[in-house]
C-alpha positions in Angstrom: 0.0 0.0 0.0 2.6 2.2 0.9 4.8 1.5 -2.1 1.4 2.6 -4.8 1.4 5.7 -2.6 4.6 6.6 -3.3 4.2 6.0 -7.3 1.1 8.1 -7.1 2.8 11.2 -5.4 5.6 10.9 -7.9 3.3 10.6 -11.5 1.3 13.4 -9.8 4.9 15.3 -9.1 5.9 14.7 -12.9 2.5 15.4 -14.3 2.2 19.0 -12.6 5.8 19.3 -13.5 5.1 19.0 -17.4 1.8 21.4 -17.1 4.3 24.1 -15.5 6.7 24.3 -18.3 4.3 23.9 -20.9 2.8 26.7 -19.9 6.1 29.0 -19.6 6.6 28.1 -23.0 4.1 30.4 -24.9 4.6 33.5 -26.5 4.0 35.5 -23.1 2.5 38.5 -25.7 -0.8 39.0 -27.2 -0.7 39.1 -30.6 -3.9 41.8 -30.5 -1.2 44.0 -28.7 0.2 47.3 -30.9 3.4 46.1 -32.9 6.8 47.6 -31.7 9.8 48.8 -33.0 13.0 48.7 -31.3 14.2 52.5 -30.4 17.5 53.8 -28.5 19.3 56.9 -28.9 21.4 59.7 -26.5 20.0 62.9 -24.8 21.9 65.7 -24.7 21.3 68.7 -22.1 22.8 72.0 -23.1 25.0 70.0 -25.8 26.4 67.8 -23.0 25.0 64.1 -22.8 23.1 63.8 -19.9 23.9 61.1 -17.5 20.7 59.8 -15.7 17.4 60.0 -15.8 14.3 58.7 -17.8 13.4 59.1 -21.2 9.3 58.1 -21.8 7.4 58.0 -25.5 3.6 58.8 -25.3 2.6 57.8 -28.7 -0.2 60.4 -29.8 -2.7 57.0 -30.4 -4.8 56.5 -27.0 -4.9 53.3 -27.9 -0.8 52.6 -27.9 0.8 51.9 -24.3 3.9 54.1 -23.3 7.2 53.0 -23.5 10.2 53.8 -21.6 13.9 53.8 -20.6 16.4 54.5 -18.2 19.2 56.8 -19.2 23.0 55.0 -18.5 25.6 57.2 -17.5 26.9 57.7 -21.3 23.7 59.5 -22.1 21.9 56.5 -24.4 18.8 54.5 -23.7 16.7 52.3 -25.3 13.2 52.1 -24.4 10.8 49.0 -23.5 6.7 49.3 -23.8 5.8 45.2 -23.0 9.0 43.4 -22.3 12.8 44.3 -22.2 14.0 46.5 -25.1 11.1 45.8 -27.7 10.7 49.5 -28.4 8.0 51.6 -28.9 4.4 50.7 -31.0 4.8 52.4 -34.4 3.6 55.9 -35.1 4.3 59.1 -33.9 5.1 60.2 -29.6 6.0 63.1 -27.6 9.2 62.0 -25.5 9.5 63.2 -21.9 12.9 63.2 -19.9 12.4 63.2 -16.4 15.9 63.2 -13.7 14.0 62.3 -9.9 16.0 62.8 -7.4 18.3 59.9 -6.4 17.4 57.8 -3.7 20.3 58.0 -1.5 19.7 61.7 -1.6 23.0 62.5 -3.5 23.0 65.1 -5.6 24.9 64.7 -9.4 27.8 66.8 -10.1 27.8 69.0 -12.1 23.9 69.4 -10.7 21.5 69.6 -13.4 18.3 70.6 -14.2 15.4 69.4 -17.1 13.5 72.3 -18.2 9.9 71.9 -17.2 8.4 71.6 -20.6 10.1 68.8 -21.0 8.6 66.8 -18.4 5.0 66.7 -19.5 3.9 65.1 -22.9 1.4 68.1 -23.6 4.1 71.1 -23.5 7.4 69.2 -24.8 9.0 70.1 -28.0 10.5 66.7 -28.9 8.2 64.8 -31.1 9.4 61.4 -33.3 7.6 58.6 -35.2 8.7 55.1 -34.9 8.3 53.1 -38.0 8.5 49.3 -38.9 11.7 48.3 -40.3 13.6 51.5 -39.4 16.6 52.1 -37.3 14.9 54.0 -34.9 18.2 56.1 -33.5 16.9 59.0 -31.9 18.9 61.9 -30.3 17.2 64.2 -27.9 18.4 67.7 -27.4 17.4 69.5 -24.2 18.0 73.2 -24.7 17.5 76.1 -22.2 
């Protein structure tokens, strides 16, 4: 009795086993989603690249998710809407940079400061389109 206990637990074991990975292995995206487009580029602030901070694409169709990315220390980024580095859906966004304030509470030398226009996808002057099969190399100048 024991013994047909055991080989129970361990075909139950192996069976939930096999349903796990079967599982992980689908596509993990809806294919009704908006199509991307890989994008990365630099930022420049006052012709200098700027070293931290967040660059964000609202694309001008309601329908289209965001898409984002963290600035490295060499001023590029390259921006992720549903999983790491995909891009941006196609069409045409307003791009926000955004610096918040470090959480260890250090400040950046030289200090810096974005310009509030752009911070806020209604009053910023940078604008680009992201089209299908393109390189998608942006550079962003921050003047003022």
């Amino acid at each position: 009795m024991l013994r047909h206990w055991k080989t129970r637990r361990y075909c139950i074991g192996a069976i939930s086993g096999m349903v796990c990975l079967l599982v992980g292995c689908g596509s993990g995206r809806d294919p009704n989603l908006p199509e991307t487009a890989p994008v990365y580029g630099v930022v420049t602030l006052r012709g200098e690249t700027l070293p931290e901070g967040t660059v964000r694409f609202t694309p001008d169709d309601p329908l289209g998710n965001p898409a984002s990315g963290m600035i490295q220390s060499d001023g590029t980024f390259e921006v992720s809407t549903y999983s790491r580095h995909d891009g941006a859906v196609l069409g045409k966004h307003k791009v926000t940079v955004v610096v918040d304030p470090r959480l260890d509470g250090s400040q950046p030398d030289p200090p810096f400061s974005i310009p509030k226009a752009y911070r806020d996808p209604k009053t910023t002057p940078l604008e680009v389109e992201i089209v299908k099969g393109n390189k998608n190399e942006v550079v962003l100048n921050i003047d003022g």
